[in-house]
RODO-2510 file (C-alpha; in nm, 4 decimals, decimal comma):
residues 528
     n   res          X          Y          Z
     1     x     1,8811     1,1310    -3,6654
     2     x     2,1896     1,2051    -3,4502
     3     x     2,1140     1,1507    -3,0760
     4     x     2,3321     1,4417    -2,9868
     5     x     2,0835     1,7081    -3,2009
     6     x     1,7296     1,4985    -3,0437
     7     x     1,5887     1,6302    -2,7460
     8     x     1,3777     1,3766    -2,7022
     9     x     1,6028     1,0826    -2,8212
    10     x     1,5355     0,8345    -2,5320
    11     x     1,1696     0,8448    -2,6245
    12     x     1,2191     0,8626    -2,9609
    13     x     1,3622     0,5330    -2,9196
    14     x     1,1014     0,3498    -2,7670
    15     x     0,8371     0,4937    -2,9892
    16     x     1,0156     0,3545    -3,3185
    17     x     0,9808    -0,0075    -3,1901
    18     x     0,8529    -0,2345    -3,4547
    19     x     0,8233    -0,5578    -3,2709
    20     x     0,8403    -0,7248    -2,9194
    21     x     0,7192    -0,5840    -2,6397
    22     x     0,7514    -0,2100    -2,5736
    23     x     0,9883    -0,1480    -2,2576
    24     x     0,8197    -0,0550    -1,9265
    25     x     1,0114     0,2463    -1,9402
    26     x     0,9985     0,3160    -1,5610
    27     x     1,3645     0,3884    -1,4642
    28     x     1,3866     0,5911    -1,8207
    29     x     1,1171     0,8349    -1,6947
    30     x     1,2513     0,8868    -1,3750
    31     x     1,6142     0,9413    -1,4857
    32     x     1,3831     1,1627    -1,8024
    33     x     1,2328     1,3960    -1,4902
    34     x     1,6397     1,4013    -1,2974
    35     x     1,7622     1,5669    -1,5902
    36     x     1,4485     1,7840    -1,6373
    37     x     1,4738     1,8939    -1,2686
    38     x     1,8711     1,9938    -1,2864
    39     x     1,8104     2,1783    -1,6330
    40     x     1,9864     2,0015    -1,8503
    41     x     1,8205     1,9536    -2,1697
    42     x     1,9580     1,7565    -2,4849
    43     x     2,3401     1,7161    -2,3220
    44     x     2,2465     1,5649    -1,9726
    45     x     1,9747     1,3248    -2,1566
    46     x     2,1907     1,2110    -2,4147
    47     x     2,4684     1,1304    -2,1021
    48     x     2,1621     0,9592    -1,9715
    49     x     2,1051     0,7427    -2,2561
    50     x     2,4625     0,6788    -2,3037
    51     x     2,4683     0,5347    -1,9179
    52     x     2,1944     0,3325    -1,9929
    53     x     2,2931     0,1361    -2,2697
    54     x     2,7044     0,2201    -2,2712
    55     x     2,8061    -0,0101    -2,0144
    56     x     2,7418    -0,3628    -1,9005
    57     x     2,8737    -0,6500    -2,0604
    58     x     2,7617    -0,7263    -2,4409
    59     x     2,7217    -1,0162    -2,6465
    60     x     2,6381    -1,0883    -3,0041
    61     x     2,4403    -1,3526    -3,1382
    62     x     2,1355    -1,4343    -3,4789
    63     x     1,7926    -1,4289    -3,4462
    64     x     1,5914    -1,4791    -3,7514
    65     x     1,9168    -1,4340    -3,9413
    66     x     1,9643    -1,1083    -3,7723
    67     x     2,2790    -0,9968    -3,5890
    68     x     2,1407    -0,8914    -3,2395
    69     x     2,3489    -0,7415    -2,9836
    70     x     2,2567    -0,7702    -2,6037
    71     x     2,4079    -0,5393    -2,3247
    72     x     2,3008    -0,5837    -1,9599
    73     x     2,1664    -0,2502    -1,8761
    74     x     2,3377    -0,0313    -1,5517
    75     x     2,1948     0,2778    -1,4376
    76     x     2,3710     0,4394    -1,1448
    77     x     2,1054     0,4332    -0,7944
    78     x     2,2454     0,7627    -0,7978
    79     x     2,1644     0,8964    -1,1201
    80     x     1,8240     0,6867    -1,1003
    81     x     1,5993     0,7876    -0,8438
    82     x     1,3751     0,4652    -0,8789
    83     x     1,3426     0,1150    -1,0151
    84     x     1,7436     0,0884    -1,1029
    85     x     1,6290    -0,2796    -0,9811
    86     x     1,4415    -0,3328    -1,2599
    87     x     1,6595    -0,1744    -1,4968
    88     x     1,9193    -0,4319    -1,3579
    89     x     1,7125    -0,7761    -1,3426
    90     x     1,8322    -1,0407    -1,4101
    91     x     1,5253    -1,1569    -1,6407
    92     x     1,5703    -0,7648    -1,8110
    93     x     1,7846    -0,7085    -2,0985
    94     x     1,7916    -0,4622    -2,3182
    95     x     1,7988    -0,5629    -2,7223
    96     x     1,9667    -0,2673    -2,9212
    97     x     1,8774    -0,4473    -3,2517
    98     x     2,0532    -0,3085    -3,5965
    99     x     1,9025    -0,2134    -3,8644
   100     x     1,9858    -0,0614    -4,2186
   101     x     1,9236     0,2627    -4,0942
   102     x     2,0176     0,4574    -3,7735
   103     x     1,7042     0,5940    -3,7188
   104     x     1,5572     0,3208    -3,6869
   105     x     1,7430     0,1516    -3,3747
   106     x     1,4703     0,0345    -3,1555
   107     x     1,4769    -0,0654    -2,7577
   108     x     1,2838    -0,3439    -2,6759
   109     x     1,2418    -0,5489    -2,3379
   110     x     1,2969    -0,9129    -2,3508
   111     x     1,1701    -1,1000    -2,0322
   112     x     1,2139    -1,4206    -1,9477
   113     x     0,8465    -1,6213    -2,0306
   114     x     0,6969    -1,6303    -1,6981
   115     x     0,4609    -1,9524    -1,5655
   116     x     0,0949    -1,9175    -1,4972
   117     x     0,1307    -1,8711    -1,1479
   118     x     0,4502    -1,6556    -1,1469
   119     x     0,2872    -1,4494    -1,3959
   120     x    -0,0100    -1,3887    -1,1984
   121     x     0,1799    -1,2677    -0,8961
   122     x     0,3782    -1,0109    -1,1180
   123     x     0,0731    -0,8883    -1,2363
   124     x    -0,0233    -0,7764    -0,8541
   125     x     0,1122    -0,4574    -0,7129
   126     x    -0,0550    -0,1609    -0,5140
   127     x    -0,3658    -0,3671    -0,3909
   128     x    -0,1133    -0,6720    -0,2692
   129     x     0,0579    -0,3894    -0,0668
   130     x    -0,2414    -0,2492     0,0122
   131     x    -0,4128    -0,5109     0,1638
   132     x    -0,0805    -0,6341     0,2857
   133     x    -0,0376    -0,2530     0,5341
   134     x    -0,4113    -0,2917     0,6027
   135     x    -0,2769    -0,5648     0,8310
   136     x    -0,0835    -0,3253     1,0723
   137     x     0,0112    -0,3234     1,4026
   138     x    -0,3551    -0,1566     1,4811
   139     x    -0,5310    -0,4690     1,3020
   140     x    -0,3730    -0,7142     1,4838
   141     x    -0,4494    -0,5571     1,8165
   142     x    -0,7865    -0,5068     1,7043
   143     x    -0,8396    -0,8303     1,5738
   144     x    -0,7163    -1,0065     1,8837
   145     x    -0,8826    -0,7850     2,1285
   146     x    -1,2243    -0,8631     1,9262
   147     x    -1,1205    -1,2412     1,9713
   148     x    -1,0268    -1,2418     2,3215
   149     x    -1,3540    -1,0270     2,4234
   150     x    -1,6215    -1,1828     2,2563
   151     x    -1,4748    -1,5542     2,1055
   152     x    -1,6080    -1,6329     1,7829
   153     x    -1,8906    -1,4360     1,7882
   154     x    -1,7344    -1,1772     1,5333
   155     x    -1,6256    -1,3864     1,2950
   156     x    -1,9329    -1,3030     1,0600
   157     x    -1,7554    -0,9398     0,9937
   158     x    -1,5171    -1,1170     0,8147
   159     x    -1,7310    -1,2120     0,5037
   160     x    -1,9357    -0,9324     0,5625
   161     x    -1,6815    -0,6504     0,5593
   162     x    -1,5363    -0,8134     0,2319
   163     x    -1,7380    -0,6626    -0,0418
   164     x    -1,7436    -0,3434     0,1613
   165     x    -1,3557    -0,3057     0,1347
   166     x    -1,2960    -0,4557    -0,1999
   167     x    -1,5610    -0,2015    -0,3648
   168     x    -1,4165     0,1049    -0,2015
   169     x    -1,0563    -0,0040    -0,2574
   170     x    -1,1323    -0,0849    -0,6241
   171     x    -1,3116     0,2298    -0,6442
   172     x    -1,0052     0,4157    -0,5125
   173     x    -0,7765     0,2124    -0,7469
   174     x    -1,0452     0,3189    -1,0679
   175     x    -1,0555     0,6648    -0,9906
   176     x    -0,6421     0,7450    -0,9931
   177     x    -0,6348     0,5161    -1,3178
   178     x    -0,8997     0,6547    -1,4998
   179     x    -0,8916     1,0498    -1,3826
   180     x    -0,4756     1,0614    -1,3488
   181     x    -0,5324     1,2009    -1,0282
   182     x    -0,5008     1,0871    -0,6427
   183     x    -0,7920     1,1583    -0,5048
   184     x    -0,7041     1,4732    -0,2919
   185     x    -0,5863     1,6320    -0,6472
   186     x    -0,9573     1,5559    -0,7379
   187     x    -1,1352     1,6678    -0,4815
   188     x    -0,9572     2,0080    -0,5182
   189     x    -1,0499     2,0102    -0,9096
   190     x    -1,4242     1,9291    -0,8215
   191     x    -1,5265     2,0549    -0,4492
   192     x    -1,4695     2,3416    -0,2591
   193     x    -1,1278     2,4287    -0,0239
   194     x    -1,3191     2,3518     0,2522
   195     x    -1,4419     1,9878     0,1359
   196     x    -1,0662     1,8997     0,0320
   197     x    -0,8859     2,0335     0,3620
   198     x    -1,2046     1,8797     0,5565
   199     x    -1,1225     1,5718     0,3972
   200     x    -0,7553     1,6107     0,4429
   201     x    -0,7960     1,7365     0,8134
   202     x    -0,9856     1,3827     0,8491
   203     x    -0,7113     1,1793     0,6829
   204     x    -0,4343     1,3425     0,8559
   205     x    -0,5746     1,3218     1,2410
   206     x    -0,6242     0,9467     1,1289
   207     x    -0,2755     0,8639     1,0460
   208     x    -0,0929     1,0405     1,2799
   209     x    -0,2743     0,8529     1,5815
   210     x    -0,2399     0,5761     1,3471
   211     x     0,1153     0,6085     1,3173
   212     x     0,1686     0,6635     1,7041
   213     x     0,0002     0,3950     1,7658
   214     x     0,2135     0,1635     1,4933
   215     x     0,5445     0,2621     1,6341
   216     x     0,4022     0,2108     2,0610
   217     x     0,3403    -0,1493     1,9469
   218     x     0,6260    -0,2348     1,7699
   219     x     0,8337    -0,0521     2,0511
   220     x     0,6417    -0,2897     2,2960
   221     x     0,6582    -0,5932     2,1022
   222     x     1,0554    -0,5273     2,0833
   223     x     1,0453    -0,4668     2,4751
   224     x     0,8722    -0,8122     2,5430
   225     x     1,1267    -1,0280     2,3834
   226     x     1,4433    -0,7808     2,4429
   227     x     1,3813    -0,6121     2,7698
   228     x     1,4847    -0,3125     2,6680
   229     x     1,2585    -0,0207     2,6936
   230     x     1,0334     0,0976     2,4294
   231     x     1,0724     0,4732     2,4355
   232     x     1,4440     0,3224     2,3438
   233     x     1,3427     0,1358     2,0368
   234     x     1,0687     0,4203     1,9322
   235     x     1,3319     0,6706     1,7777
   236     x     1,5236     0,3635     1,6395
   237     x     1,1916     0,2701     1,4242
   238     x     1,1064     0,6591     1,3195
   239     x     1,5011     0,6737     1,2156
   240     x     1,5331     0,3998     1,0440
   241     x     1,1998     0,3856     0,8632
   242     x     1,2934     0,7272     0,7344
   243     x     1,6547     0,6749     0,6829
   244     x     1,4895     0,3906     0,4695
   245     x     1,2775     0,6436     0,2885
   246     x     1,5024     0,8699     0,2076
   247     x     1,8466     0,6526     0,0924
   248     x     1,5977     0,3878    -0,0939
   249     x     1,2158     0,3871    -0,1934
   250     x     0,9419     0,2615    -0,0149
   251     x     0,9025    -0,0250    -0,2887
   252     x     1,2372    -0,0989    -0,1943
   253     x     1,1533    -0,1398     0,1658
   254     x     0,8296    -0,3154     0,0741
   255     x     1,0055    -0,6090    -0,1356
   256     x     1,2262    -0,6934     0,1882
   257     x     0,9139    -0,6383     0,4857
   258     x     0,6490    -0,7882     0,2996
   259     x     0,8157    -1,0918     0,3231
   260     x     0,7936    -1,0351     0,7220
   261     x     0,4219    -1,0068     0,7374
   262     x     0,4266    -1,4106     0,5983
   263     x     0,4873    -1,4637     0,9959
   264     x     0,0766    -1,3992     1,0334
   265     x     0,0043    -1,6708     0,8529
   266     x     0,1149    -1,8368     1,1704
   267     x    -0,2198    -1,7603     1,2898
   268     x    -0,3405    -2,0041     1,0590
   269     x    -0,2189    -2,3212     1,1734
   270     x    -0,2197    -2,1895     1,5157
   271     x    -0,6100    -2,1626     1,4313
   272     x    -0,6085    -2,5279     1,3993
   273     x    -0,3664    -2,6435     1,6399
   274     x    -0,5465    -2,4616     1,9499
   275     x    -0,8922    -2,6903     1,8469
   276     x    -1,1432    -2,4218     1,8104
   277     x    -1,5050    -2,5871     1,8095
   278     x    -1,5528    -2,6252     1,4403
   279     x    -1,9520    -2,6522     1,4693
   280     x    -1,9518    -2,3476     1,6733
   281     x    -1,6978    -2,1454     1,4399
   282     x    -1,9053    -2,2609     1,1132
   283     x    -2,2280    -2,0862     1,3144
   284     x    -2,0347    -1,7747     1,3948
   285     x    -1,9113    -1,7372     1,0407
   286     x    -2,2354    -1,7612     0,8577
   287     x    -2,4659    -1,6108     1,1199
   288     x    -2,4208    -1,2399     1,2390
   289     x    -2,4543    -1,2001     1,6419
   290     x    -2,4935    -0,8456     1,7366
   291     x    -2,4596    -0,7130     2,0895
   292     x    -2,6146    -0,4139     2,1909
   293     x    -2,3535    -0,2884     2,3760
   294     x    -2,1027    -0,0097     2,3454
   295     x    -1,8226    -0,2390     2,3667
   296     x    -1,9327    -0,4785     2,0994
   297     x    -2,0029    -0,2065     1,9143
   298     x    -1,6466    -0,0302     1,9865
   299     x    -1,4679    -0,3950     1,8353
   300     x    -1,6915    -0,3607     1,5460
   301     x    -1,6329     0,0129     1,4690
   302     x    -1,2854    -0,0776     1,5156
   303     x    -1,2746    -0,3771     1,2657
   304     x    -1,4801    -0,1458     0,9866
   305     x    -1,1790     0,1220     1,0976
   306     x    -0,9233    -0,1126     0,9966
   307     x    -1,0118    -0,2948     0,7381
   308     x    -1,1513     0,0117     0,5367
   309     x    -0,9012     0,2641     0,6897
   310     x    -0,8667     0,6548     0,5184
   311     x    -0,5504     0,6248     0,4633
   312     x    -0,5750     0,3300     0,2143
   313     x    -0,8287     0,5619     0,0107
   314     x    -0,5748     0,8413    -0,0576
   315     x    -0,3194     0,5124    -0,0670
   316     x    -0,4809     0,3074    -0,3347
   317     x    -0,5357     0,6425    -0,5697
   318     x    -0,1701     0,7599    -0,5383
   319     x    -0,0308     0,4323    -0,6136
   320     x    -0,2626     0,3924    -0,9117
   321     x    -0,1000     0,7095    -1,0795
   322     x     0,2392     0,5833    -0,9630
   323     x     0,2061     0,3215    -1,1634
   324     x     0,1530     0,5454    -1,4660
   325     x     0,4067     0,7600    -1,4179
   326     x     0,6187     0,4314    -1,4111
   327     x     0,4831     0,3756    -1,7551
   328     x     0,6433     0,6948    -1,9114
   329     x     0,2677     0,8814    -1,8649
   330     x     0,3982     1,2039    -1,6517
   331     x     0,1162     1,4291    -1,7397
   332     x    -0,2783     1,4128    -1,6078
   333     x    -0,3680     1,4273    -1,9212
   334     x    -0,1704     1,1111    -2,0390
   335     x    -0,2393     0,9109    -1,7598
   336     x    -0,6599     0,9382    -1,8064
   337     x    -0,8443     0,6740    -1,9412
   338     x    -0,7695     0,3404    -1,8784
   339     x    -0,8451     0,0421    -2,1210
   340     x    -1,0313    -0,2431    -2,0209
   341     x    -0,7457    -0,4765    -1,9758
   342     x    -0,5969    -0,2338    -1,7314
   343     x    -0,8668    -0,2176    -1,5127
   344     x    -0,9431    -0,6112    -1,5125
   345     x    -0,5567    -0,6077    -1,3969
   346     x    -0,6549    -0,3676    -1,1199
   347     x    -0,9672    -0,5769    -1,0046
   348     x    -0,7527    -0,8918    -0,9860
   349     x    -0,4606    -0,7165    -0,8144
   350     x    -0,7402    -0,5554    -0,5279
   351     x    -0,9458    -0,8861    -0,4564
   352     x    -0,6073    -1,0336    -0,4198
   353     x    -0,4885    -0,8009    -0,1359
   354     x    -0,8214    -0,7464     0,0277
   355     x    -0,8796    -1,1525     0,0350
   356     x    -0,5558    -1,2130     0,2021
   357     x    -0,6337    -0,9038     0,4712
   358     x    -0,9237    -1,0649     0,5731
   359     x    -0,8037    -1,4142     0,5913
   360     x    -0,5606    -1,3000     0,8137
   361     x    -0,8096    -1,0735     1,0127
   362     x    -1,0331    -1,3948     1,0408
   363     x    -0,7832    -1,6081     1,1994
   364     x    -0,6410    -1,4048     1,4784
   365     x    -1,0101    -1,3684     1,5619
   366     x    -1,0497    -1,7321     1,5289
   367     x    -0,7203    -1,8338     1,7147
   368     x    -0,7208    -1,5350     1,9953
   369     x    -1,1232    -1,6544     2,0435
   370     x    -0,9787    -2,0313     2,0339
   371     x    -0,7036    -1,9526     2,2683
   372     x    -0,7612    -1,6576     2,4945
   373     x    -1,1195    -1,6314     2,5134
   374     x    -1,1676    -2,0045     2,6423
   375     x    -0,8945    -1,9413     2,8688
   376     x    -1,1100    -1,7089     3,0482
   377     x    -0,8507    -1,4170     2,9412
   378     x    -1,1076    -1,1590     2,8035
   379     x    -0,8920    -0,7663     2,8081
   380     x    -0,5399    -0,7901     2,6654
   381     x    -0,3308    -0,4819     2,7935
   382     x    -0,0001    -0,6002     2,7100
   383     x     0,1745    -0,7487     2,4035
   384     x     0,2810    -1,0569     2,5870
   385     x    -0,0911    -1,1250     2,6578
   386     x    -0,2071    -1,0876     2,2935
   387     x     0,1201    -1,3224     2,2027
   388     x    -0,0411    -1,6141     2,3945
   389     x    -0,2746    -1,7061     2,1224
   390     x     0,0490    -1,8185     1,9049
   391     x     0,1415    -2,0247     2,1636
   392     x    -0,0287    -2,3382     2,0473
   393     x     0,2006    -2,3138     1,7168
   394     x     0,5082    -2,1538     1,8681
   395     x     0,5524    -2,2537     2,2013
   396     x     0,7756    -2,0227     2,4216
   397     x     0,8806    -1,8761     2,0644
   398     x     0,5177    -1,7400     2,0539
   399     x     0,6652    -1,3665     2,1469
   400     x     0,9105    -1,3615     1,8697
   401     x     0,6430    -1,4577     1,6392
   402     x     0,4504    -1,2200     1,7331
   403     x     0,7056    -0,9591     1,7516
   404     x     0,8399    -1,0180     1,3807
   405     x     0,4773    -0,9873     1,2395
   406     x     0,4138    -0,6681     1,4636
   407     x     0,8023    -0,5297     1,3148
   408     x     0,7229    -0,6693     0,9835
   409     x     0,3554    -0,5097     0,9743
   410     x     0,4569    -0,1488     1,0859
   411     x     0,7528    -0,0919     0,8896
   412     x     0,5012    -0,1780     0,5860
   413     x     0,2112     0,0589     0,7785
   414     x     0,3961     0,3725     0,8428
   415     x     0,5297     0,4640     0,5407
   416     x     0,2126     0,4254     0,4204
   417     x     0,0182     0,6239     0,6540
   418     x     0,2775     0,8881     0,6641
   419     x     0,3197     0,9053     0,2674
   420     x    -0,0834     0,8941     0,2308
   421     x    -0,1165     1,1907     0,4482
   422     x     0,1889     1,3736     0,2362
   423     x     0,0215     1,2615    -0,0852
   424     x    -0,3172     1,4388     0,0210
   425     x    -0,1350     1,7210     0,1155
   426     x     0,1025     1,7946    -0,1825
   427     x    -0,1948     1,6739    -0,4325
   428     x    -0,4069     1,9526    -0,2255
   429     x    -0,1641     2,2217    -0,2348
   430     x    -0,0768     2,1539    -0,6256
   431     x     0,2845     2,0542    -0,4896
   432     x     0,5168     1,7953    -0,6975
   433     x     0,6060     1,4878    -0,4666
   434     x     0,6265     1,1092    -0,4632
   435     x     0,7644     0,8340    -0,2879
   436     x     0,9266     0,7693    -0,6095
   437     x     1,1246     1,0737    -0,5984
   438     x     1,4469     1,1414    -0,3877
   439     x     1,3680     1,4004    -0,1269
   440     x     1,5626     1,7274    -0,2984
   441     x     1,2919     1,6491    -0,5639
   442     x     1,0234     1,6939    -0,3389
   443     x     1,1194     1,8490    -0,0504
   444     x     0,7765     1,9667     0,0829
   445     x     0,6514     1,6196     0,0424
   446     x     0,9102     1,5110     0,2440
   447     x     0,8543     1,7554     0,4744
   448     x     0,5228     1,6722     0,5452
   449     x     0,5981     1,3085     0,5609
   450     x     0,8465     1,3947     0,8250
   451     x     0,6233     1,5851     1,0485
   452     x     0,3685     1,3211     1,0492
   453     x     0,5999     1,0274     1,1968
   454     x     0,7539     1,2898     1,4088
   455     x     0,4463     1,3823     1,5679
   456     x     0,2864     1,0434     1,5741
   457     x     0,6117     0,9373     1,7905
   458     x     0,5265     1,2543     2,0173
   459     x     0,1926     1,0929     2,0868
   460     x     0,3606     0,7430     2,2223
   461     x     0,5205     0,9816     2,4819
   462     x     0,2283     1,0560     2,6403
   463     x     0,1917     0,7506     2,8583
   464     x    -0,0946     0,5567     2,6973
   465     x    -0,0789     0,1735     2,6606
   466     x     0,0309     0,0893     2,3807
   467     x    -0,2383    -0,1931     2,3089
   468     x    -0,5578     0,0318     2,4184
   469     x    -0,3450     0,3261     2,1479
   470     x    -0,3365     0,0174     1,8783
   471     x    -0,7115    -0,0662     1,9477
   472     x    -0,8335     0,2978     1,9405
   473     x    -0,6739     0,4261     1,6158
   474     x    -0,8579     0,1295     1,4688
   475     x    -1,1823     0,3176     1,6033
   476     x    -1,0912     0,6453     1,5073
   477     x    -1,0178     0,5540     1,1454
   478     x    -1,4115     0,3936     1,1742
   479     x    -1,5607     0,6839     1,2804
   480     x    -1,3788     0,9420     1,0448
   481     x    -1,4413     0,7203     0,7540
   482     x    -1,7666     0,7431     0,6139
   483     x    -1,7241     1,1062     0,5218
   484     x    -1,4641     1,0071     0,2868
   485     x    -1,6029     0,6806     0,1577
   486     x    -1,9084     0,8926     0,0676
   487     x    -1,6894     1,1266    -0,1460
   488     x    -1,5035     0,8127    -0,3278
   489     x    -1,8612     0,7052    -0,4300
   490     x    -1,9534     1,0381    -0,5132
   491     x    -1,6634     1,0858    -0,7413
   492     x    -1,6710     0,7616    -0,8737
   493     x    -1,9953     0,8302    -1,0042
   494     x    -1,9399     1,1689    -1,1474
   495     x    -1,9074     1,1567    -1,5555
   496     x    -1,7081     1,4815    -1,5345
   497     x    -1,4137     1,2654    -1,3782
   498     x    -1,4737     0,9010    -1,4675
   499     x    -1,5955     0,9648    -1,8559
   500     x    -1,7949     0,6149    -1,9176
   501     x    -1,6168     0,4311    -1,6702
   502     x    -1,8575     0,5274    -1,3781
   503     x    -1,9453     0,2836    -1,1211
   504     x    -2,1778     0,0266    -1,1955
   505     x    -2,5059     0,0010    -1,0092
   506     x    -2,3589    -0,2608    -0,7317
   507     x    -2,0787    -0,0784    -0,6876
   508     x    -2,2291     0,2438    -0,6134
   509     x    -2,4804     0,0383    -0,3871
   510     x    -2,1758    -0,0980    -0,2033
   511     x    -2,0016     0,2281    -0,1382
   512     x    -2,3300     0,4208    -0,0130
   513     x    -2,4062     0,0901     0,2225
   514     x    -2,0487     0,1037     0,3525
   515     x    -2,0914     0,4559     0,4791
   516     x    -2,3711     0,3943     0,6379
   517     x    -2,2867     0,1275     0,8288
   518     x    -1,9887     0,2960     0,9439
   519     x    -2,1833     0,5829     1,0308
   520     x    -2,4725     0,3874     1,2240
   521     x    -2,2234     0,1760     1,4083
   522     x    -2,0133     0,4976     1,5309
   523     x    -2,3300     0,6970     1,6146
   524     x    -2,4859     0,3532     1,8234
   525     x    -2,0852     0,3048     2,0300
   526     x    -2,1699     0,6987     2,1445
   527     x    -2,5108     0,6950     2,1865
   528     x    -2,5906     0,2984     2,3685
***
């Protein structure tokens, strides 16, 4: 077979391996769709193949008695609008191994063997980042406010709001694996126009007082320890963050700021150092206390806003099909169906994220109840107040703490709430567009994208604080939530779009319970 006369040569490639593990053919499927897109057909893929394994250094040496020769793969960023950094790993080679026959060159992936434990964090992807974003900017207000207000007396939502989350987010995750689909895409295949933009309308309000709200607190967090003015760093953060979009990938930009949001693990041992009273903090954990009031009520809304936020619905869907595309499946119809490995993966990669979310949430509320609430310091209004509780761990380096985990947080958070809202969108109007794709690919996508952070900085213009803004997103998301989570469960348990991988009994149990607490908790803030 001569590569210059096969169309589909690159594929043709990987499909003829005989042994080893079949290469993740991510970066081959993107650079696949670049030449698609620019109309090239058996010339510009061929050029494609020839940059992938044409350059790099090679070597030759016997395995088994056969001549193997290895080349360090290179695909131009340019050329390769995602994962080049995988293509180029280190621990990635490419094996081009001869055989007595040309047709029957095969490309396998060689890794480097992996331990137990760093094997178990490759395995984790969208729910890590997931649960990772769920911590934003909002959270951490929320969660401190909740702290500061009312002590320990919340702590009990932590353990309670865990199964809530982690059976909608898996639900999410199940439905974009198993149906190909995000979940706007869905909704348009099974429900009216007016259920999908209803649902959209919801999701998009969210994020874009979500997003306002994300970029006022970072902007105040960078005034606190810089004394420059926010409304000075606020078009810094949109420009960057989307200069960031649009020059790399968000999974670029996630690999660097994740590493940032380690800082709220100072929470942690400032949880310990500030000498909470552990009999008291055992009690509150275990026992619920519920206030009849339409403040406690508000925190609590606000902690069921953030911790099972809209946006991470349409999130956890679209990143579930990302990861198939990423796999070489660029159809719907070879993305559905998932095998049972696949989804065990998913369920280990969601409890993984949505366990470290909550930690987190449960020690700012223990440390900021520790700290501030003991201290008699019961409404934060400023960043520099809801920095205090690091103080115990930090000292007078509490506000950079603080700042880097409100920096780190947000540039994680607003790409996410931006790109959910431009995933619903495109998947709703039956447009092409990812965050995997460079923006001339999708330019509507984009588009949207842009408009979201654009108008979400608008908002942090108007002269609210910045903290209250942080705290009240939380409670928006909470209120416009059940809706949706009622749809996810609905879905989830429709044969038409899950085949025999509906949800089980529990699950479906979990998701109905979730929206109505939601909804009970929203309707008693307005009505007590």
């Amino acid at each position: 077979m001569s590569v210059s006369k096969s169309p589909s040569v690159a594929f043709d490639l990987l499909a003829q391996g005989s042994s080893g593990r079949t290469l993740r053919p991510g970066a081959l499927c993107h650079a696949w769709r670049l030449t698609r897109s620019r109309g090239e057909t058996s010339g510009g893929r061929c050029q494609f193949l020839r940059a992938l394994t044409g350059a790099g250094s090679a070597s030759s040496r016997r395995k088994g008695g056969v001549a193997v020769k290895t080349m360090k793969a290179r695909v131009d960023p340019l050329d390769d609008p995602i994962e080049s950094g995988d293509a180029t790993s280190p621990s990635l080679r490419l094996m081009l191994r001869a055989t007595s026959s040309p047709t029957r060159a095969t490309l396998t992936a060689v890794r480097h063997a992996p331990g137990r434990v760093r094997k178990f964090f490759a395995g984790l992807g969208p729910g890590l980042i997931t649960g990772a974003a769920d911590d934003d900017p909002s959270g951490i207000s929320t969660y401190s406010v909740t702290g500061a207000a009312f002590g320990y007396s919340q702590l009990w939502t932590a353990l309670f709001s865990f199964p809530l989350m982690f059976a909608v987010q898996l639900m999410c995750a199940r439905l974009g694996m198993v149906s190909g689909q995000g979940l706007a895409g869905i909704i348009r295949r099974r429900y009216s126009r007016r259920v999908l933009w209803g649902s959209c309308a919801l999701l998009v309000i969210a994020n874009t007082f979500n997003i306002g709200a994300d970029l006022g607190g970072m902007a105040a967090a960078m005034q606190m320890i810089t004394g420059v003015t926010a409304f000075l760093w606020l078009p810094i953060f949109v420009l960057l963050i989307l200069a960031l979009l649009v020059w790399s990938t968000y999974h670029h930009i996630a690999r660097v700021f994740k590493w940032l949001t380690l800082v709220l693990l100072a929470y942690v041992a400032a949880a310990f150092l500030s000498h909470p009273d552990w009999a008291q903090v055992l009690r509150s954990t275990l026992i619920p206390h519920i206030e009849l009031s339409s403040r406690y009520l508000a925190t609590f809304v606000g902690i069921l806003g953030t911790t099972i936020s809209p946006y991470l619905f349409f999130w956890q869907a679209a990143q579930a099909v990302e990861e198939e595309r990423k796999n070489g499946k660029l159809t719907v119809e070879a993305r559905r169906g998932s095998s049972d490995e696949e989804l065990r993966a998913a369920r280990t990669d969601v409890f993984t994220g949505m366990a470290y979310s909550n930690a987190i949430m449960y020690f700012i509320i223990l440390t900021t109840g520790a700290t501030l609430f003991t201290a008699g310091h019961h409404d934060i209004a400023t960043a520099a107040q809801a920095a205090e509780a690091l103080r115990p761990l930090a000292g007078n380096l509490a506000y950079a703490l603080f700042t880097i985990g409100i920096v780190g947080t947000g540039m994680l958070a607003v790409p996410v709430l931006a790109g959910s809202a431009a995933y619903a969108v495109a998947e709703g109007m039956d447009w092409e567009g990812s965050l995997d794709d460079r923006p001339p690919l999708s330019t509507k996508f984009y588009c949207v994208l842009a408009a979201a952070v654009v108008i979400g900085l608008g908002l942090d213009f108007l002269g609210l604080n910045p903290v209250r803004m942080l705290f009240w997103a939380a409670v928006l998301n909470g209120v416009l939530a059940p809706p949706l989570v009622v749809l996810v469960t609905m879905l989830t348990s429709d044969r038409i779009v899950m085949g025999d991988r509906i949800n089980k009994p529990a699950f479906r149990l979990l998701g109905w319970l979730t929206a109505a607490v939601m909804a009970a908790a929203a309707i008693g803030m307005f009505v007590i």
